[in-house]
BADOKE-583029 format. One line per field, with one value per residue: residue in three letters; x, y, z of N, C-alpha, C in turn; residue number from 1. Coordinates in nm, 3 decimals. Example, Ala and Ser with C-alpha at 12.3 -4.5 7.8 and 13.67 -1.06 7.14 Angstrom:
// BADOKE-583029
tormar: c(ALA, SER)
n.X: c(1.319, 1.285)
n.Y: c(-0.569, -0.225)
n.Z: c(0.780, 0.708)
ca.X: c(1.230, 1.367)
ca.Y: c(-0.450, -0.106)
ca.Z: c(0.780, 0.714)
c.X: c(1.320, 1.290)
c.Y: c(-0.330, 0.003)
c.Z: c(0.780, 0.787)
drentor: c(1, 2)
END
This chain:
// BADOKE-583029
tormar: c(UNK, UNK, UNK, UNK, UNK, UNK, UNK, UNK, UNK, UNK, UNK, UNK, UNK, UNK, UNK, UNK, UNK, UNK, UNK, UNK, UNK, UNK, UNK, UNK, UNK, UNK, UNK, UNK, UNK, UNK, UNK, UNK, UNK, UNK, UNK, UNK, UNK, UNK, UNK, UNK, UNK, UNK, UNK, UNK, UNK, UNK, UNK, UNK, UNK, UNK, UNK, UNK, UNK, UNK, UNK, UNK, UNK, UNK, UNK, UNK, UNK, UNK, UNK, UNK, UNK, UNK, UNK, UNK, UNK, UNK, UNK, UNK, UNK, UNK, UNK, UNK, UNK, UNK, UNK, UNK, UNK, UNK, UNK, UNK, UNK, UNK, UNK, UNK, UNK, UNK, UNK, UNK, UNK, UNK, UNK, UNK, UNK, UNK, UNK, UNK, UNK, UNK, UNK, UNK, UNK, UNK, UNK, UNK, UNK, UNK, UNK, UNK, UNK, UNK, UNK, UNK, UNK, UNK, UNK, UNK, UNK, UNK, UNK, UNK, UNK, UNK, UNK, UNK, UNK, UNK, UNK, UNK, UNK, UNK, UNK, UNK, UNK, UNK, UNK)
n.X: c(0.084, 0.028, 0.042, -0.065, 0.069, 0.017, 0.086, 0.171, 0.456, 0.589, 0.366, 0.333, 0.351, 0.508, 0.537, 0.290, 0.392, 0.600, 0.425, 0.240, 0.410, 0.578, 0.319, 0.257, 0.452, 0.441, 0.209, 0.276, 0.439, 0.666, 0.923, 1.034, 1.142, 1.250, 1.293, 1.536, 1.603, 1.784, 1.951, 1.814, 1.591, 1.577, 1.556, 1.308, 1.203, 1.077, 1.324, 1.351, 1.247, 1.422, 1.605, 1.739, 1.934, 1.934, 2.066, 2.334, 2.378, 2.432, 2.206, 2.110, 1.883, 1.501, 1.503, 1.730, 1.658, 1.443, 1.581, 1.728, 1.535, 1.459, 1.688, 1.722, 1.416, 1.529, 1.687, 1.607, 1.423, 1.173, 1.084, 0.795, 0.705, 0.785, 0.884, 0.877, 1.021, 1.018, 0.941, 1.017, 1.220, 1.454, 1.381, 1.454, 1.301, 1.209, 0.994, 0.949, 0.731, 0.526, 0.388, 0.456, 0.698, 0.540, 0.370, 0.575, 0.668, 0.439, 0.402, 0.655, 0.588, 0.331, 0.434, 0.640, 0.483, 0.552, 0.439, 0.412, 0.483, 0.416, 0.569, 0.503, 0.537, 0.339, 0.068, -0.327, -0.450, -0.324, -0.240, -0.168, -0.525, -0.497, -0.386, -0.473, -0.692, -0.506, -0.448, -0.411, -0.394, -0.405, -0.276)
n.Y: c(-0.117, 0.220, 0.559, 0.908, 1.190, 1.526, 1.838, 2.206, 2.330, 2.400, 2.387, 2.202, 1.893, 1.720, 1.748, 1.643, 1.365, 1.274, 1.277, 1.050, 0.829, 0.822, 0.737, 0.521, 0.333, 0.237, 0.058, -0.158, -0.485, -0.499, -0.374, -0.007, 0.213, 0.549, 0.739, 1.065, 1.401, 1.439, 1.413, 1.635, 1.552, 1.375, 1.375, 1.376, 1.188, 0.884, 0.667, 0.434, 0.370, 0.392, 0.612, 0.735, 0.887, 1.009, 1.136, 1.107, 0.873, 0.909, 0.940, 0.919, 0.930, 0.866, 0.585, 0.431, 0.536, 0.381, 0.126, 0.142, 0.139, -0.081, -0.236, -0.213, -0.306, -0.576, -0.653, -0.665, -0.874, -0.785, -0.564, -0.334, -0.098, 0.186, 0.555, 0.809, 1.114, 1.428, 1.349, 1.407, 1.549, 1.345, 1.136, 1.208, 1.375, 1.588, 1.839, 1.651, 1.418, 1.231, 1.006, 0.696, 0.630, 0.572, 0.422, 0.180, 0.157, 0.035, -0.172, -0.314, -0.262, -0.445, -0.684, -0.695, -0.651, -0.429, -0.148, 0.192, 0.578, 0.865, 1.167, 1.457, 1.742, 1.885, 2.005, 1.877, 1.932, 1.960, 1.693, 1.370, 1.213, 0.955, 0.906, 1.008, 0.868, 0.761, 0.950, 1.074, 1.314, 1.573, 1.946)
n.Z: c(0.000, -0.112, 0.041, 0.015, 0.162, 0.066, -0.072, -0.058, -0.059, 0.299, 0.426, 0.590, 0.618, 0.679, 0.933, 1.023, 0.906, 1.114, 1.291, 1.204, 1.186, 1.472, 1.606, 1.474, 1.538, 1.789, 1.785, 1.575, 1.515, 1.385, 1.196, 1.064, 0.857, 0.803, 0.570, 0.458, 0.369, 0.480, 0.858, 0.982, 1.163, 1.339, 1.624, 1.648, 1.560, 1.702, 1.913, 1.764, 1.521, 1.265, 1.057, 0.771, 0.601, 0.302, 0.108, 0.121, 0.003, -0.304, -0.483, -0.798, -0.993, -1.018, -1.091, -0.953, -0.692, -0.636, -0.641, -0.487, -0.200, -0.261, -0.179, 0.107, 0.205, 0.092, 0.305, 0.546, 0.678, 0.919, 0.825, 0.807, 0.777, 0.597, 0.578, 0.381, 0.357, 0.222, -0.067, -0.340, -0.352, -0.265, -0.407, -0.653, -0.839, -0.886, -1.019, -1.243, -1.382, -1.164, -1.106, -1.220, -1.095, -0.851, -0.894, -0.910, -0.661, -0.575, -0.676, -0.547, -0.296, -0.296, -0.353, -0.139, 0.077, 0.242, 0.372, 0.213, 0.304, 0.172, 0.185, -0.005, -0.248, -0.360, -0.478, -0.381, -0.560, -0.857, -0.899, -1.071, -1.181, -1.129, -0.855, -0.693, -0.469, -0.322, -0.154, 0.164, 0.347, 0.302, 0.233)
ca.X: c(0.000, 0.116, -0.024, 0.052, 0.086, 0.052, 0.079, 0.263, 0.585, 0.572, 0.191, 0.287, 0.360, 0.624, 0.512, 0.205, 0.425, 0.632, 0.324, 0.213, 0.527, 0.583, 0.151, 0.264, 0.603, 0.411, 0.107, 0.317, 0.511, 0.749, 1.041, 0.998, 1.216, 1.217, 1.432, 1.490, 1.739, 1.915, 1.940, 1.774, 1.476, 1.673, 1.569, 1.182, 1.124, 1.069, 1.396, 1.301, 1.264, 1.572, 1.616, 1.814, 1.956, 1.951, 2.158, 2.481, 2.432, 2.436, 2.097, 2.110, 1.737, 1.407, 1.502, 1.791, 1.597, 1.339, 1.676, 1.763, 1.396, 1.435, 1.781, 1.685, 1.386, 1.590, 1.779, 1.516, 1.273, 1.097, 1.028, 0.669, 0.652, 0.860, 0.827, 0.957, 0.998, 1.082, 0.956, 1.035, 1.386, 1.503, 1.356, 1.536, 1.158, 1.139, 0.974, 0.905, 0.567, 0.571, 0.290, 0.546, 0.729, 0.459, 0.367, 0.675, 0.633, 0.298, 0.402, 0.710, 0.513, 0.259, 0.507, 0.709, 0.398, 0.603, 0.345, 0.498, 0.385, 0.521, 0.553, 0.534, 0.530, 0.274, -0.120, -0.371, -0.566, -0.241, -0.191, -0.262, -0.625, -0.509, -0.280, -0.621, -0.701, -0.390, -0.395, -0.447, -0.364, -0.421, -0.286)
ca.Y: c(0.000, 0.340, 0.626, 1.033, 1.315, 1.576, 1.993, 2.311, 2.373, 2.479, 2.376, 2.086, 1.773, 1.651, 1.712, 1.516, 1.202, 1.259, 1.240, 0.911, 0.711, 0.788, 0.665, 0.374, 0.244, 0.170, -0.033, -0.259, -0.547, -0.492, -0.245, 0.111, 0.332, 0.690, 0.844, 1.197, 1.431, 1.488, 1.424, 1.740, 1.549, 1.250, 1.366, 1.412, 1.033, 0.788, 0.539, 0.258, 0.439, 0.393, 0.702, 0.661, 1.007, 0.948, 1.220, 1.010, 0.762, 0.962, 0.837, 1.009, 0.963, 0.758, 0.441, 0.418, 0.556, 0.229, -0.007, 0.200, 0.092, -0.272, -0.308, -0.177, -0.383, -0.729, -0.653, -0.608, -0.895, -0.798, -0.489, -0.330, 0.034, 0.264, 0.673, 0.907, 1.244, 1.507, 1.257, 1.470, 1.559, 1.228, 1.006, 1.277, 1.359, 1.796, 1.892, 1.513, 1.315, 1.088, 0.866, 0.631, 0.584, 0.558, 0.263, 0.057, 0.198, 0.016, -0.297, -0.317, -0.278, -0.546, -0.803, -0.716, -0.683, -0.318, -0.003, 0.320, 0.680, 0.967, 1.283, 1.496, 1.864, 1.917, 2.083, 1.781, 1.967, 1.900, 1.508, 1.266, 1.121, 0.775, 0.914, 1.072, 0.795, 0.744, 1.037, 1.092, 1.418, 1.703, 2.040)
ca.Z: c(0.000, -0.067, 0.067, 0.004, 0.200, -0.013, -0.005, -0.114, 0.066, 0.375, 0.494, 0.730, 0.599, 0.799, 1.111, 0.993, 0.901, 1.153, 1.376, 1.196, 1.222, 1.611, 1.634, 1.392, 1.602, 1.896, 1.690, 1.508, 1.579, 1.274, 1.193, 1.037, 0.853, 0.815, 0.432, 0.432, 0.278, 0.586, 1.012, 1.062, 1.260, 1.426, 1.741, 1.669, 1.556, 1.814, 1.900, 1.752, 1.426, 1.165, 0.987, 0.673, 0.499, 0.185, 0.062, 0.113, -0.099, -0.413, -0.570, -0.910, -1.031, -0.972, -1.061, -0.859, -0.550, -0.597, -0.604, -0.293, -0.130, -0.288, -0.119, 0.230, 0.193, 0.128, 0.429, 0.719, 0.670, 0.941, 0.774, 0.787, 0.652, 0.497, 0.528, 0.255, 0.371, 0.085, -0.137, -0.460, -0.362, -0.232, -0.538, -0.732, -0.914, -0.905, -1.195, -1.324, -1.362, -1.025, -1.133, -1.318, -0.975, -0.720, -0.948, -0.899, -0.574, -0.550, -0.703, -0.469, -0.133, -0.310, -0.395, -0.039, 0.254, 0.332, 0.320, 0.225, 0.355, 0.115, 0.178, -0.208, -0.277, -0.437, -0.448, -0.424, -0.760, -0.977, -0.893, -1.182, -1.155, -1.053, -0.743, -0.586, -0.417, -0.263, -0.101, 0.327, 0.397, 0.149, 0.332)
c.X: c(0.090, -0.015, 0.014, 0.000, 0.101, -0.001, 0.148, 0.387, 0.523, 0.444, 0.180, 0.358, 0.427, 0.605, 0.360, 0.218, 0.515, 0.563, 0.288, 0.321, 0.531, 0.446, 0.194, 0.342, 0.480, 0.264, 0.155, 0.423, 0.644, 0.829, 0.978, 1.117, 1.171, 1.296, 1.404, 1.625, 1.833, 1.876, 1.877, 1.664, 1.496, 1.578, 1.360, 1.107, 1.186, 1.212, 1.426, 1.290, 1.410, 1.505, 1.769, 1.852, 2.004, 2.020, 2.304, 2.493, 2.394, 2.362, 2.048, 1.954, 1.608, 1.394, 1.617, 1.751, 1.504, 1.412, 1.716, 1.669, 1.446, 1.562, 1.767, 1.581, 1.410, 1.673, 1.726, 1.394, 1.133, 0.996, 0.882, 0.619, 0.772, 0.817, 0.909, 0.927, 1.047, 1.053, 1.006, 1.172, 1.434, 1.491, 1.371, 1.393, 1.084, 1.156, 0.954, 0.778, 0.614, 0.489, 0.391, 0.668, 0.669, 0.414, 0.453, 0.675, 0.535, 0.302, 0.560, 0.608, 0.376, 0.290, 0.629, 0.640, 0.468, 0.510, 0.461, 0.391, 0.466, 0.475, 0.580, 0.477, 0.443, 0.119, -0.200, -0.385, -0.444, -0.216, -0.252, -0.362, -0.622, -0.421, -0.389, -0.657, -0.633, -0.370, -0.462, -0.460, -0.378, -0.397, -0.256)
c.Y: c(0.124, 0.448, 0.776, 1.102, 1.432, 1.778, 2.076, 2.243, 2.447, 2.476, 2.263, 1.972, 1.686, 1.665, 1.635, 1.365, 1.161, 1.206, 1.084, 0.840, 0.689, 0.718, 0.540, 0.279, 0.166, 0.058, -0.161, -0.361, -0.528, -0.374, -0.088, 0.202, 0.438, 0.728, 0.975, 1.251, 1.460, 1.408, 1.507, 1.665, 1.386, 1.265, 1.396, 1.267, 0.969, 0.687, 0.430, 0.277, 0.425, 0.497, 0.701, 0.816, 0.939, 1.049, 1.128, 0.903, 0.822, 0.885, 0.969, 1.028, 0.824, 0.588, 0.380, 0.424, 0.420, 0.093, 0.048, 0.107, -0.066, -0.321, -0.314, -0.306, -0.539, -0.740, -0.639, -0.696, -0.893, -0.654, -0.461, -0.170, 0.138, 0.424, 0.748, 1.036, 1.331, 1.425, 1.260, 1.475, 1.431, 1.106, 1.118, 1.312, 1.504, 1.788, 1.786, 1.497, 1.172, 0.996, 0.727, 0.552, 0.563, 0.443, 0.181, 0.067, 0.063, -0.136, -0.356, -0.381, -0.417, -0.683, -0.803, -0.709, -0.556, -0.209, 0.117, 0.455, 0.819, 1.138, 1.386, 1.682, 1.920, 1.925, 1.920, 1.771, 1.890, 1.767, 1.454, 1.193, 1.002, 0.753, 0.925, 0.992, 0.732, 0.864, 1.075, 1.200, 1.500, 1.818, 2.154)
c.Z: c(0.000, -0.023, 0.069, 0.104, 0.125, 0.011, -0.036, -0.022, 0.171, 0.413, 0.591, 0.735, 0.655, 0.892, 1.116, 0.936, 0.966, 1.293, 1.382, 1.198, 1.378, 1.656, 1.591, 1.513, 1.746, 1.871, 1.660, 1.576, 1.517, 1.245, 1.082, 1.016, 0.751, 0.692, 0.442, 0.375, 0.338, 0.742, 1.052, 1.164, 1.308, 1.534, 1.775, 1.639, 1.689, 1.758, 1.806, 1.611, 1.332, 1.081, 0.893, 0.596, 0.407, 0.091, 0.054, 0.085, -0.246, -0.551, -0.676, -0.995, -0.974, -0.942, -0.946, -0.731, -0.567, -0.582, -0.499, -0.214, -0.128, -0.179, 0.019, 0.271, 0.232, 0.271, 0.570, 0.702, 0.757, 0.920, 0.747, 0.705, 0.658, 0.475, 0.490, 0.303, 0.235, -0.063, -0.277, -0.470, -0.332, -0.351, -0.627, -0.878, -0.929, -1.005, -1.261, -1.269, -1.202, -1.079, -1.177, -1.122, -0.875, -0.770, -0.898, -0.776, -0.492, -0.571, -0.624, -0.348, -0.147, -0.259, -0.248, 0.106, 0.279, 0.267, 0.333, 0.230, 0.291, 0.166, 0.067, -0.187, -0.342, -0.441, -0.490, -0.571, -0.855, -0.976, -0.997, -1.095, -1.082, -0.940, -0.650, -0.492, -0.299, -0.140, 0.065, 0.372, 0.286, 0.244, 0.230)
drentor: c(1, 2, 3, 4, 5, 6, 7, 8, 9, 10, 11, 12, 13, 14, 15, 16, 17, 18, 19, 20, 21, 22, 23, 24, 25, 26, 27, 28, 29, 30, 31, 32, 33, 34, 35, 36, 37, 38, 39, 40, 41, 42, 43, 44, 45, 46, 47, 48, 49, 50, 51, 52, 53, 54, 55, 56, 57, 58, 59, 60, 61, 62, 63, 64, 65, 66, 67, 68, 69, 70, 71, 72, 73, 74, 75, 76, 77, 78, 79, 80, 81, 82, 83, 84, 85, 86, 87, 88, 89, 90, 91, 92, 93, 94, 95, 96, 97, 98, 99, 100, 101, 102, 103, 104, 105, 106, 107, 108, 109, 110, 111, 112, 113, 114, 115, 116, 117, 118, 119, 120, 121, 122, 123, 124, 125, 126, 127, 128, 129, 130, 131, 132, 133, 134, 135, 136, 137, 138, 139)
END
């Protein structure tokens, strides 16, 4: 399952999936990590939380960021969800069509049992038709 967060700059979004991860950790029985483009908010997720900057591994565009996911993935089977902060900058996707990656996205988290929770830049109105659905938060 994926699910978006979605919103200008600057209207929230991260402290609304930073909200749902710390709600999540204590729910589940299963692990949980956090991608963002930096450490800046280490100290605002819960413990237990793996937070993964993804800036330092020099992930040059989309597809690479979904063999990022896949490898993380193979390596944590007790892996249960997966949250993308910055989701635009990090899957290297400003100024591109996302639809095309929230797919593989979609058929990932199918074919691996791990839900992902993105956080994306962008006004619900402009999302392709078949993201709408997907979407939790609109701010």
């Amino acid at each position: 399952m994926v699910q978006l967060i979605v919103g200008e700059k600057g209207k929230g979004k991260t402290k609304h999936l930073l909200d749902k991860v710390n709600n999540e950790i204590k729910e589940i029985s299963g692990n949980i990590v956090y991608l963002d483009k930096s450490t800046k908010h280490m100290y605002e997720l819960n413990n237990k939380v793996r937070l993964i900057d993804v800036s330092q591994f020099l992930i040059d565009n989309s597809d690479e960021f979904v063999g990022f996911v896949k490898g993380i993935i193979s390596q944590d089977h007790d892996l249960q969800q997966m949250y993308f902060d910055s989701f635009l900058k990090i899957a290297c996707l400003e100024g591109q069509d996302i639809t095309p990656a929230i797919e593989k996205l979609k058929k990932v988290s199918a074919a691996s049992g791990v839900d992902f929770v993105l956080s994306i830049s962008v006004s619900a109105d402009s999302m392709d038709a078949s993201l709408k659905d997907d979407v939790i938060v609109a701010l």
